[in-house]
C-alpha positions as CSV (number, residue, x, y, z in Angstrom):
1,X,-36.1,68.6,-35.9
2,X,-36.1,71.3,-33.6
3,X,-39.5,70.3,-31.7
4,X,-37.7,66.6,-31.1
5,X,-34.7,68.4,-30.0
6,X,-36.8,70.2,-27.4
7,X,-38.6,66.5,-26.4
8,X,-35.5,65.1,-26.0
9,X,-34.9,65.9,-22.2
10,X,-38.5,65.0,-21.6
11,X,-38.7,61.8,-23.0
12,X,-34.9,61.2,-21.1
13,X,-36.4,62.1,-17.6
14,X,-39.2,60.4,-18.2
15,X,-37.4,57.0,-19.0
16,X,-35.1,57.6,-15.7
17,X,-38.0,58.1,-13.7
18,X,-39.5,54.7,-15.1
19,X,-35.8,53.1,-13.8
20,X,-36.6,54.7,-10.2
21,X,-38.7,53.0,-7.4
22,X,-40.5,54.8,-5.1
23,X,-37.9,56.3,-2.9
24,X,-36.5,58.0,-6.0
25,X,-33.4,55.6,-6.7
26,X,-32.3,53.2,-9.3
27,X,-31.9,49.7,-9.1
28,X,-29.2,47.9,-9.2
29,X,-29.9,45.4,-12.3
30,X,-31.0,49.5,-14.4
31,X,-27.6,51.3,-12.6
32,X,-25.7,49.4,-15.3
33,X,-27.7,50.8,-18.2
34,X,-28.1,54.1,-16.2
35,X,-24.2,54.6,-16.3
36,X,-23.7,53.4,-20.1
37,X,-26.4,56.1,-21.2
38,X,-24.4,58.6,-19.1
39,X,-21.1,57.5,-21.0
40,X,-23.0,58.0,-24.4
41,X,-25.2,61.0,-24.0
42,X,-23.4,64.2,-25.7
43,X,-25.9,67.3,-24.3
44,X,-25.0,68.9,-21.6
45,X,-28.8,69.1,-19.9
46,X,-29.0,65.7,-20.4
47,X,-25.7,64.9,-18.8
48,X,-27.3,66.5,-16.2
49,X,-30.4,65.1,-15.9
50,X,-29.1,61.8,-16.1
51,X,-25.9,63.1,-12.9
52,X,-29.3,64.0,-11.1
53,X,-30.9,60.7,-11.3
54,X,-28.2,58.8,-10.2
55,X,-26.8,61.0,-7.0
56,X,-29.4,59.7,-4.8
57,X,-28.6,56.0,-5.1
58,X,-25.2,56.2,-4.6
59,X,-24.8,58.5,-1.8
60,X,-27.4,56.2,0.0
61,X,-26.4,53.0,-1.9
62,X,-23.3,51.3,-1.1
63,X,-24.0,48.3,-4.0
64,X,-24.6,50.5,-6.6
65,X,-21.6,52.8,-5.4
66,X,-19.3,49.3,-6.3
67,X,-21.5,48.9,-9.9
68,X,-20.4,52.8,-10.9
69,X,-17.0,52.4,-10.5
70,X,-16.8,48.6,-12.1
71,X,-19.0,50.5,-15.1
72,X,-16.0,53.1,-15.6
73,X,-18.2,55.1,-13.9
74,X,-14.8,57.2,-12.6
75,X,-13.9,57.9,-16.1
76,X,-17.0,59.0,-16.8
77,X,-16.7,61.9,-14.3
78,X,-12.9,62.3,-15.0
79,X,-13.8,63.4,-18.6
80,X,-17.0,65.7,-17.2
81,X,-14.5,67.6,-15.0
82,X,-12.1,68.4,-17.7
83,X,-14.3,69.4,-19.6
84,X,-16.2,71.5,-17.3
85,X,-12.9,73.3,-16.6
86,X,-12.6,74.8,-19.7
87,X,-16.5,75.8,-20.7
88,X,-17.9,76.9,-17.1
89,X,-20.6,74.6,-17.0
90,X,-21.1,75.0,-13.2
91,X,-23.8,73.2,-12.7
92,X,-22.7,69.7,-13.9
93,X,-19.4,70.2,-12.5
94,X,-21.3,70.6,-8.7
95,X,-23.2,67.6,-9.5
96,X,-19.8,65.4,-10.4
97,X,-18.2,66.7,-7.2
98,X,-21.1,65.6,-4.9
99,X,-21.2,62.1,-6.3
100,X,-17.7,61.8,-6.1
101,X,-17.8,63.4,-2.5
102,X,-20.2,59.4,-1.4
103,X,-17.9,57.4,-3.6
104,X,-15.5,55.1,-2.0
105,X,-12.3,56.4,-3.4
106,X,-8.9,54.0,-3.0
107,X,-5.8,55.4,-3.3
108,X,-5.6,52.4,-7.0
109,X,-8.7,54.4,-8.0
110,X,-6.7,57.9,-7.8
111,X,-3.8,56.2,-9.4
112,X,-5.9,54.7,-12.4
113,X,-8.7,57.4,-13.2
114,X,-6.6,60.5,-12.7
115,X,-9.2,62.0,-10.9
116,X,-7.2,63.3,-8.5
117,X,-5.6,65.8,-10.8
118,X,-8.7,66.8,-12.4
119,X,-10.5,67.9,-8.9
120,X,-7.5,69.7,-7.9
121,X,-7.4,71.5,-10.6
122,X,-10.6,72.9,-9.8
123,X,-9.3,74.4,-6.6
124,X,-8.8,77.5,-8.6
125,X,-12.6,77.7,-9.9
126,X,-14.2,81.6,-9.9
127,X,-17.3,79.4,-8.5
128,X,-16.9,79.7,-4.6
129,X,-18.9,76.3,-4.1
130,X,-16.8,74.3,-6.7
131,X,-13.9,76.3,-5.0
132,X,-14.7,74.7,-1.7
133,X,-16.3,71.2,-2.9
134,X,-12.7,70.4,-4.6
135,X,-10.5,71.7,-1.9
136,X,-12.5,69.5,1.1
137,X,-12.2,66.6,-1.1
138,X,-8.6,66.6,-2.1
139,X,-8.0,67.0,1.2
140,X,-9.8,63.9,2.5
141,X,-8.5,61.9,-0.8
142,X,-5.0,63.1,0.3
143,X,-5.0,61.4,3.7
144,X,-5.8,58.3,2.0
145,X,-2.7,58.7,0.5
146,X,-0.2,60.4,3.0
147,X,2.9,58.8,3.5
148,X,4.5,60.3,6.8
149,X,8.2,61.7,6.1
150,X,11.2,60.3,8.1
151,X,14.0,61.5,9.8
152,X,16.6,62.0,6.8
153,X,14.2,62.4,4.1
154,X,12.6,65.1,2.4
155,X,8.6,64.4,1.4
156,X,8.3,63.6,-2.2
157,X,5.2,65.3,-4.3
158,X,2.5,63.2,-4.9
159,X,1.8,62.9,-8.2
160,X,-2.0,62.1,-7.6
161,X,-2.6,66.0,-7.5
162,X,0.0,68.0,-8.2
163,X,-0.7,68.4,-11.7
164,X,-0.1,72.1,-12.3
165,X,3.0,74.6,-10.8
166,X,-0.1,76.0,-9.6
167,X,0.0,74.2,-6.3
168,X,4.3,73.8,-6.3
169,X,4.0,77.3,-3.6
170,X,2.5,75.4,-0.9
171,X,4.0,72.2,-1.4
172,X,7.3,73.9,-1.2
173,X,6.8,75.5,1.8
174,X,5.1,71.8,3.4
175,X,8.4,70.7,2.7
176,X,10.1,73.0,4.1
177,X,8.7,72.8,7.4
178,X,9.4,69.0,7.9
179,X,12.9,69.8,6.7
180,X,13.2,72.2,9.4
181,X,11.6,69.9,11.9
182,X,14.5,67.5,11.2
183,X,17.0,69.5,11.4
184,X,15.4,71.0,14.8
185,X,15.5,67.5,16.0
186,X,19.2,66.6,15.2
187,X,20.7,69.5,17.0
188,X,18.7,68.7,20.3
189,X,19.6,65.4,20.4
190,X,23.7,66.3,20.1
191,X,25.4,66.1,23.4
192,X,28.8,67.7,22.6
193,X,27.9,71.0,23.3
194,X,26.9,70.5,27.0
195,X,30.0,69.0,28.7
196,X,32.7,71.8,26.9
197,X,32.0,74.6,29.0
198,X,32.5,72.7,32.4
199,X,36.4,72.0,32.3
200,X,37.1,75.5,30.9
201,X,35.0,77.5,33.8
202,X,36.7,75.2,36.6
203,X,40.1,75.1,35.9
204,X,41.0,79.1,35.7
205,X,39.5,79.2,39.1
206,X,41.4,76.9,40.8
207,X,44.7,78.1,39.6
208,X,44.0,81.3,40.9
209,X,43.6,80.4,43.7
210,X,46.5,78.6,44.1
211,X,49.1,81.5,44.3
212,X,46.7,83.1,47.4
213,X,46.8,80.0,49.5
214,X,50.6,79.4,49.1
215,X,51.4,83.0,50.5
216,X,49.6,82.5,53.1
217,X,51.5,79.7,54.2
């Protein structure tokens, strides 16, 4: 048992690399099956073997980008990411975060798959290069999704990735800012205080000299 446990990864690369033309990527009609074997396969080194296979073709493929997704192919990589969280595995995190870096990502998407949450979670990874993978791409995800504040109104917190008090600091202070933008902007545009002074510095001049000019006379 152990020795098939061993050829296990071998005989899985070597039925991907069957799947692959000769510029290394899958078709389209094998993506399908590709994805479904990706949903099923319970090892880690295969998870990763099979992540490895498929980043090519969809950073460079737009058609099988659209197949992923309609496969669940979002899910997928929602459920890798949690659990990569909690058991450190680095390496197929990295991989998840580089596919989903070429994916075309709708704000629905976000919404649906919670994936948003999941990748800003790992803001807060020890691993500098998951670290900085997750923060450039919730911020690019997050401008798909900004909703600029008006005058009057305070910004609401998107739920798409604040999932955690973690992240409440900054997101206060954003807040914050625009509030005291508005109320920067209100006080310049009053024009009561502007016309006050005038009377008041005028008229105590003129009656004093009023008593000068009368003697004269």
């Amino acid at each position: 048992m152990k020795k098939k446990k061993k050829d296990d990864p071998l005989r899985l690369d070597q039925e991907l690399e069957s799947m692959m033309s000769e510029d290394g990527l899958i078709s389209s009609e094998k993506l399908r099956t590709v994805t479904k074997m990706l949903n099923k396969e319970q090892q880690q080194l295969a998870q990763c073997l099979i992540l490895s296979a498929l980043k090519n073709t969809l950073i460079q493929v737009e058609e099988a980008q659209n197949i992923f997704i309609e496969e669940s192919g979002l899910t997928i990589l929602n459920n890798y990411l949690n659990d990569s969280k909690e058991k450190s595995r680095f390496h197929r995190c990295r991989l998840v975060l580089k596919i989903l870096s070429a994916l075309p990502i709708s704000p629905s998407l976000l919404k649906q798959t919670g994936i948003g949450k999941s990748v800003n979670l790992l803001k807060k990874s020890i691993n500098p290069e998951i670290k900085q993978r997750s923060s450039l791409l919730v911020t690019k995800w997050k401008k798909l999704v900004e909703v600029p504040a008006t005058i009057g109104e305070q910004p609401k917190e998107n739920p798409m990735f604040a999932a955690e008090p973690i992240d409440d600091g900054p997101n206060e202070q954003a807040n914050q800012k625009v509030v005291d933008l508005i109320s920067s902007q209100d006080s310049t545009d009053d024009p009561e205080p502007e016309p006050e002074p005038e009377p008041e510095t005028v008229k105590p001049r003129k009656s004093s000299l009023e008593p000068d000019y009368l003697n004269r006379k």
